[in-house]
C-alpha positions in Angstrom: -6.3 -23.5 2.0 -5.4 -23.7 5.6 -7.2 -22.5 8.6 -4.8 -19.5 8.9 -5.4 -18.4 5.0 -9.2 -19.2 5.6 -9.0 -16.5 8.6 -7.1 -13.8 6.9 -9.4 -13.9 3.9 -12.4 -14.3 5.2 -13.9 -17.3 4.3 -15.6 -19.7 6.1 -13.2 -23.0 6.9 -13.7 -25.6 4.8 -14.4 -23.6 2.0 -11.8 -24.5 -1.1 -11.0 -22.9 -4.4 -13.7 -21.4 -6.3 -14.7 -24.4 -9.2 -15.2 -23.8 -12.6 -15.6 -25.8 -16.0 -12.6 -25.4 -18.4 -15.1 -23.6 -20.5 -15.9 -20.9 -18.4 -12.0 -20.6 -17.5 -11.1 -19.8 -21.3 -14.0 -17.5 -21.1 -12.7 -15.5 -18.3 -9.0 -16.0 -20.2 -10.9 -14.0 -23.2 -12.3 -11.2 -21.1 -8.8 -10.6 -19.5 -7.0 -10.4 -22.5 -9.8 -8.0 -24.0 -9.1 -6.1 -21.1 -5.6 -6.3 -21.2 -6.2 -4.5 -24.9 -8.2 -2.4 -24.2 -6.4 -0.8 -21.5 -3.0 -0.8 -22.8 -2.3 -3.4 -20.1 0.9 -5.8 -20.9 0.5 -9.2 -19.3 4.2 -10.6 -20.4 7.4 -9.0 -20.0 10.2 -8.7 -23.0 12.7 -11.6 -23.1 15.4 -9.0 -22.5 13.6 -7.7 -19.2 13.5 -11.2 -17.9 17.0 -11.7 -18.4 18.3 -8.8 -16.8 16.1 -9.4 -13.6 17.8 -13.1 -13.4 21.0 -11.7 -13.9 20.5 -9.0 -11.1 19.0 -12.0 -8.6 22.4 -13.9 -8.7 25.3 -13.7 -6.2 22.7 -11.8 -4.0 24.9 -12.6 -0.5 28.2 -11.6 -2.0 26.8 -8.0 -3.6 24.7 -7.4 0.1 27.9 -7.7 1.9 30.0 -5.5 -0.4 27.5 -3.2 0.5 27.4 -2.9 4.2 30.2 -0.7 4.6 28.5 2.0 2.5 25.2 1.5 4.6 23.7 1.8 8.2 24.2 -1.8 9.5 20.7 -2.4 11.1 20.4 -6.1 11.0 20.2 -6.6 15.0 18.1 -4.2 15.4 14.6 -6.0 15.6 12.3 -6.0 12.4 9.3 -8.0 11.5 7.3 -7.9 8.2 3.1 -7.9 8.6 1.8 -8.7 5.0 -1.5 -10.9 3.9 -1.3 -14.8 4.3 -0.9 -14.8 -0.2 1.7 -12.2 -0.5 4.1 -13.0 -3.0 6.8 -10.4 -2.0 7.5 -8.3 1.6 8.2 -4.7 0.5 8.1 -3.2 3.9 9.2 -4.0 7.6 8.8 -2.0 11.0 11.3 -1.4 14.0 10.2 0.3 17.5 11.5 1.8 20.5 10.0 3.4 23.2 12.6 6.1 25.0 11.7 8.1 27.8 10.4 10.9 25.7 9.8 9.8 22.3 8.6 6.9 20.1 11.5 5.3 17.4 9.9 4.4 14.3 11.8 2.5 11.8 10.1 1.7 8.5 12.1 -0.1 6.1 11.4 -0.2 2.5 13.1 -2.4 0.0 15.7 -0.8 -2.0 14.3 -1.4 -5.5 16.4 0.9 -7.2 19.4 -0.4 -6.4 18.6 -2.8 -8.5 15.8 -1.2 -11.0 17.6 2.4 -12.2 16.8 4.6 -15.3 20.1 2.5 -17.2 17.9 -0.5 -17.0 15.6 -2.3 -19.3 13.5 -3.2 -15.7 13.0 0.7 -15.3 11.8 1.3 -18.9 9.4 -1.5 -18.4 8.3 -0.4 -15.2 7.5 2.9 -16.9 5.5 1.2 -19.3 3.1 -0.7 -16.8 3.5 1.9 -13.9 1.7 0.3 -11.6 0.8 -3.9 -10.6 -2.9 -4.6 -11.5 -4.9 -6.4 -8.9 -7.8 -8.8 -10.5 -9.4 -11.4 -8.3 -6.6 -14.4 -8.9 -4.7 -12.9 -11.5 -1.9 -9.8 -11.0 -0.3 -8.0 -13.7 3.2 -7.0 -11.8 5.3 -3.8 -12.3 8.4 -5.6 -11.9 9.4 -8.6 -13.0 8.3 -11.5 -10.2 11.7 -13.2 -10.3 13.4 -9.9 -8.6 10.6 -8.6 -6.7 9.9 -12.2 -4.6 13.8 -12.4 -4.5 16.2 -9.6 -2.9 13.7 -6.9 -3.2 11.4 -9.4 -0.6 12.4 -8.8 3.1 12.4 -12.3 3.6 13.4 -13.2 7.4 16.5 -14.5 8.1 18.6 -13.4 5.1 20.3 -9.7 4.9 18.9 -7.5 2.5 19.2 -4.4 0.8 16.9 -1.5 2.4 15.9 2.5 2.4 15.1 2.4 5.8 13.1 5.7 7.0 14.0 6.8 11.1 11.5 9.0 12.9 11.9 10.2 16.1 8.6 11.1 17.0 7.4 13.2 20.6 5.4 11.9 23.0 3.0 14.4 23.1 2.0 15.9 19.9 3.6 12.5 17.8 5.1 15.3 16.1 8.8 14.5 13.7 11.3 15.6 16.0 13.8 14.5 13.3 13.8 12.4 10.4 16.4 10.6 8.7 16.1 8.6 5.4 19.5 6.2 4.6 19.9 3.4 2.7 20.3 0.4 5.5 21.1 -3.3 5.6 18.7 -5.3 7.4 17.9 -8.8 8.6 14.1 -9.3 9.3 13.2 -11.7 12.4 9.8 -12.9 10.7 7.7 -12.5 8.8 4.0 -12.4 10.0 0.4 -12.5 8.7 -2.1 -10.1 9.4 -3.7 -12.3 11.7 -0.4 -13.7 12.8 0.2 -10.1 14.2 -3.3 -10.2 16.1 -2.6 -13.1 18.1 1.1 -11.5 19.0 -0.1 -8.6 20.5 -2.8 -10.7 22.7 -0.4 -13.2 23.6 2.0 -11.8 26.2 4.4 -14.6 25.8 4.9 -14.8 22.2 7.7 -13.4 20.1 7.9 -9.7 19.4 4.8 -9.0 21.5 6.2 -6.4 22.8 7.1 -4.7 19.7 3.7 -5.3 17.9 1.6 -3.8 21.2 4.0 -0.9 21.2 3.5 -0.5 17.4 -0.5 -0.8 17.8 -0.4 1.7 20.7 1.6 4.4 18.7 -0.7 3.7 15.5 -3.4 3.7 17.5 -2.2 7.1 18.7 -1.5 8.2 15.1 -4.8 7.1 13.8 -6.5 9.0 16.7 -4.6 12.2 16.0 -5.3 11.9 12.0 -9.0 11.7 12.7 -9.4 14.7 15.8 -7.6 16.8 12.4 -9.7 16.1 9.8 -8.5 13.2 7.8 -11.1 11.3 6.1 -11.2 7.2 7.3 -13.8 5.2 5.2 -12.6 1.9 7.3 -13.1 2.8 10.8 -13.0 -0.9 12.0 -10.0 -2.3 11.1 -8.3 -4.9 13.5 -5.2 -3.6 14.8 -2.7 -5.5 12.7 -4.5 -3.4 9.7 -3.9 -0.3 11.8 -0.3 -0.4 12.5 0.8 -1.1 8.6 -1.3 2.0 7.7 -0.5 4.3 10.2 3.1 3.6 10.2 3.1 3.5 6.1 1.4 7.0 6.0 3.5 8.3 8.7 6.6 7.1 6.7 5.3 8.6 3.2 4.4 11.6 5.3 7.9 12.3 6.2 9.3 11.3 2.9 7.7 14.0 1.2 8.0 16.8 3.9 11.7 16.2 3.7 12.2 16.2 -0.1 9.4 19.5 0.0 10.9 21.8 3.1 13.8 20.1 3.3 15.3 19.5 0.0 12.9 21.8 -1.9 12.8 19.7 -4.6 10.1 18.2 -6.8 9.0 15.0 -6.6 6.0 12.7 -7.3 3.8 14.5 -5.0 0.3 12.6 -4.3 -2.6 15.6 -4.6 -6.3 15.1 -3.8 -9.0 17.5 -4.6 -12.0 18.3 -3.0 -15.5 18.4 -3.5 -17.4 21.0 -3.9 -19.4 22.3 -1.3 -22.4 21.0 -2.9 -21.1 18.0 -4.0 -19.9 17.5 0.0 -23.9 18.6 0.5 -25.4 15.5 -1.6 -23.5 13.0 -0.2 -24.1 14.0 3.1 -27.7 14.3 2.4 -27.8 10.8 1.2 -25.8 9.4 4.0 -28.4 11.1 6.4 -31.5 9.3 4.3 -30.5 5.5 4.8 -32.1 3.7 7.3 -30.8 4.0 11.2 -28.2 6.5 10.1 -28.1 9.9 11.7 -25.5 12.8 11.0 -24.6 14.1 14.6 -25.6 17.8 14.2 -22.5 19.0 15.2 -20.1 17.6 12.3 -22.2 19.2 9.3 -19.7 22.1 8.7 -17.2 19.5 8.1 -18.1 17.0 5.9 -15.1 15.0 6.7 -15.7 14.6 10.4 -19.6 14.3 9.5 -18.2 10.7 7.6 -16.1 9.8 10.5 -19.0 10.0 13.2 -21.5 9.1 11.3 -19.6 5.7 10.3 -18.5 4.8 13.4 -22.4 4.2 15.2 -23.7 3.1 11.6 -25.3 -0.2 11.4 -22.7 -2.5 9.7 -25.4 -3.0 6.5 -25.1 1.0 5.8 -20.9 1.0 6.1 -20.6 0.2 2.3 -23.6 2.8 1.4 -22.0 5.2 3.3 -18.5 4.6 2.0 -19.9 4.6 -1.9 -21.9 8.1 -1.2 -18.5 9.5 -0.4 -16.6 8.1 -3.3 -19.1 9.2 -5.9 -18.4 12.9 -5.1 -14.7 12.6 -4.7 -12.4 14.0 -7.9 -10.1 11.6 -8.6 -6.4 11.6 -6.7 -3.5 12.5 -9.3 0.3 12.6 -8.7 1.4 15.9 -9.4 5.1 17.3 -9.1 3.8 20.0 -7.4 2.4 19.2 -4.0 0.0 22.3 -4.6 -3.2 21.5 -3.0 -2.2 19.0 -0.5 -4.3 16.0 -0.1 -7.9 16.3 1.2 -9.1 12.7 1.7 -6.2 12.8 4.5 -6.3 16.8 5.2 -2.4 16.8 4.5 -0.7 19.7 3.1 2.1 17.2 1.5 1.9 13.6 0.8 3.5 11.2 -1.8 4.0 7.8 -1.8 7.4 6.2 -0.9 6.6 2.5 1.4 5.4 0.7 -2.5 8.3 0.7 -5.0 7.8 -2.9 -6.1 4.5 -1.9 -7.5 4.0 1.8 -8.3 5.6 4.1 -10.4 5.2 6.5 -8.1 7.5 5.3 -5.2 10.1 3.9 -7.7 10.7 7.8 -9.0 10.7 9.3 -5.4 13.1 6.0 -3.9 15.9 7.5 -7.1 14.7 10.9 -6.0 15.6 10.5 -2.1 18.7 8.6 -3.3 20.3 11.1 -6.3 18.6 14.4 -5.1 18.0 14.4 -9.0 15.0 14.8 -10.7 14.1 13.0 -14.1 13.6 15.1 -16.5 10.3 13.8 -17.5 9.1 14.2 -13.9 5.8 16.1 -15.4 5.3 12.7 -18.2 5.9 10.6 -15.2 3.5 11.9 -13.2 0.5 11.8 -16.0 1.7 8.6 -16.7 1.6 6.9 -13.2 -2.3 8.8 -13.1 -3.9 7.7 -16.0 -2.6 4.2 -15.6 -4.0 3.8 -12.6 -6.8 4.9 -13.6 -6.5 2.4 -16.2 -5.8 -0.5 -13.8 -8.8 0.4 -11.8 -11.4 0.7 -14.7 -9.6 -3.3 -15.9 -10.7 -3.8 -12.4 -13.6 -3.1 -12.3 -14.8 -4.2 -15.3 -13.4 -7.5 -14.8 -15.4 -7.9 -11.3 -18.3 -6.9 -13.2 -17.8 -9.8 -15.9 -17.4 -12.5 -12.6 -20.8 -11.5 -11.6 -22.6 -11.8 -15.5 -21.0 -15.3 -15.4 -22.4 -16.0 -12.1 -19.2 -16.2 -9.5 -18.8 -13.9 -6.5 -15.8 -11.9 -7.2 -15.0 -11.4 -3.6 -15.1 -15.1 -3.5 -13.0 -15.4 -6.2 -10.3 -12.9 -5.0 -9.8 -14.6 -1.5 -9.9 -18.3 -2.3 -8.8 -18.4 -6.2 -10.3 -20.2 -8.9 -9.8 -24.3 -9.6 -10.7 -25.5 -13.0 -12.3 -28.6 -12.5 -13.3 -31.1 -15.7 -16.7 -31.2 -15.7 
């Protein structure tokens, strides 16, 4: 592992792979593919899935520039990708301006369903798994690796196939002024790790400085506003790298679904969050306010979701993950619903769904062919359970998996950042 991947994982330098005996591997091959059963989780993909995803990966150039007539030609506009040092695949990319009134946001999204549809064995599948599953060194993908590391990557340098959402944003209130969602050709600049992005917005001289201080200042902006309204923010400390993905991701998804909602009036997979109940809200609060050298400011009680925000950002950093599990305990779990009937009250937003993710949920996938046909599968209701429960299927594997790391005495965190060598014993 290199310096840079030691950085944006975490680890100390110096530190290598994670070494285990070939015994313990085949254990922890066991317990995954118990898991896997359990869970209804398919590790391989059909033979037939495969090859249609190498058959839609050829001839990518030629099919891309057949396309650009029929799409907005953005590849000189300026776009970067920010992504962790091990991703596999770049699913998202940003463009900013500044004008004398308004911030230009441009997020661009790859445009999986050009190439995944409901005629396609890829789509079917992708139903089936509905979502990636994360274990520390080992990912179950949605699609199939070959197409989503390929033209559904926004690699740099090489044209590629995008739904690119515009937002022309006011200076003041970082209200929409408009939005406009088109499918786009695009040619990325580079491509950039989280820490990567860091050092670009100190260094004044490096490439697309500019761009990622702007971006940082507007997210900045945007995470400000979010909090002053309510919005709940379990990580207040994230660098500002972090910050400008998530802000300009939930900004994006944000207008997605206010345009297919007010716009459109149409349903879609809509992401809907409960709330606790007041005395639910009253427990966890209570036993925030117990640990040691943490103190609710009196004046964020009648809103529990502020009370979290203050509360974590003077907490001592050995109380953050206390805090943060005292608030998960109570919350009901987030479903996709095609109704957006309740809004979402982790984030205080009236509408939400998810768009920026296509390559590995369900749930962007079906609103991507959604924004595109303005047609709404039939199923939508079966979708939406299914995308729910397996998530909450991919989570529990998580879990449980984590938990089996520790039995067998390896750090799972450990594990997760610097991978796992098998070494003969």
């Amino acid at each position: 592992m290199t310096s840079d991947a030691q950085a944006e994982a975490g680890t100390p330098e110096g530190q290598g792979p994670v070494e285990i005996s070939p015994e313990l591997a085949d254990r922890l091959e066991e317990k995954r593919e118990d898991l896997f059963e359990k869970f209804e989780i398919r590790d391989e993909f059909p033979q037939k899935v495969l090859t249609e995803a190498e058959k839609r990966t050829e001839d990518i150039q030629s099919e891309i520039r057949d396309e650009v007539e029929e799409r907005e030609d953005l590849r000189d506009k300026t776009t970067w990708t920010t992504d962790p040092i091990d991703a596999q695949d770049f699913d998202d990319a940003l463009s900013i301006e500044e004008r004398d009134d308004e911030y230009v946001l441009w997020v661009h999204i790859a445009d999986v369903t050009h190439y995944v549809n409901p005629e396609t064995n890829m789509w079917e599948e992708a139903v089936e798994r509905a979502n990636t599953v994360y274990l520390p060194d080992y990912t179950i993908h949605m699609l199939p690796p070959v197409l989503a590391e390929t033209v559904c990557s926004l690699v740099p340098n090489e044209d590629r196939l995008a739904h690119t959402v515009e937002m022309h944003l006011d200076k003041e209130d970082l209200g929409y002024e408009s939005i406009d969602i088109y499918k786009s050709v695009i040619n990325s600049d580079e491509r950039l790790t989280y820490t990567q992005a860091e050092d670009r917005i100190e260094d004044e001289d490096a490439d697309l400085h500019e761009e990622n201080e702007l971006a940082f200042e507007l997210a900045d902006k945007m995470h400000q506003q979010r909090k002053e309204e309510g919005s709940l923010v379990l990580n207040p400390r994230r660098d500002r790298a972090h910050t400008i993905i998530e802000e300009c991701m939930l900004k994006a998804n944000k207008a997605v679904t206010h345009t297919l909602m007010w716009d459109r009036g149409v349903e879609a997979m809509y992401r809907v969050h409960p709330q606790p109940s007041p005395d639910e809200w009253s427990e966890a609060l209570q036993e925030i306010q117990d640990l040691d050298g943490v103190s609710i400011p009196g004046s964020k009680w009648d809103d529990p979701r502020q009370a979290v925000n203050a509360t974590l950002e003077d907490a001592p950093d050995r109380q953050l993950d206390k805090i943060q599990w005292a608030v998960m305990k109570v919350m009901p779990r987030a479903r996709y619903m095609n109704d957006p009937f309740g809004g979402h009250h982790a984030l205080n937003f009236e509408i939400y769904g998810h768009f920026t993710s296509p390559i590995r949920r369900l749930s962007d996938l079906i609103n991507h062919w959604i924004v595109y046909t303005n047609d709404v599968p039939e199923d939508l209701v079966a979708l939406c359970d299914r995308a729910s429960d397996k998530q909450a299927d991919a989570e529990a594997c998580e879990r449980e998996y984590k938990q089996f790391l520790e039995e067998v005495g390896l750090d799972a965190a450990a594990v997760n950042n610097r991978g796992i060598e098998v070494v003969e014993e």
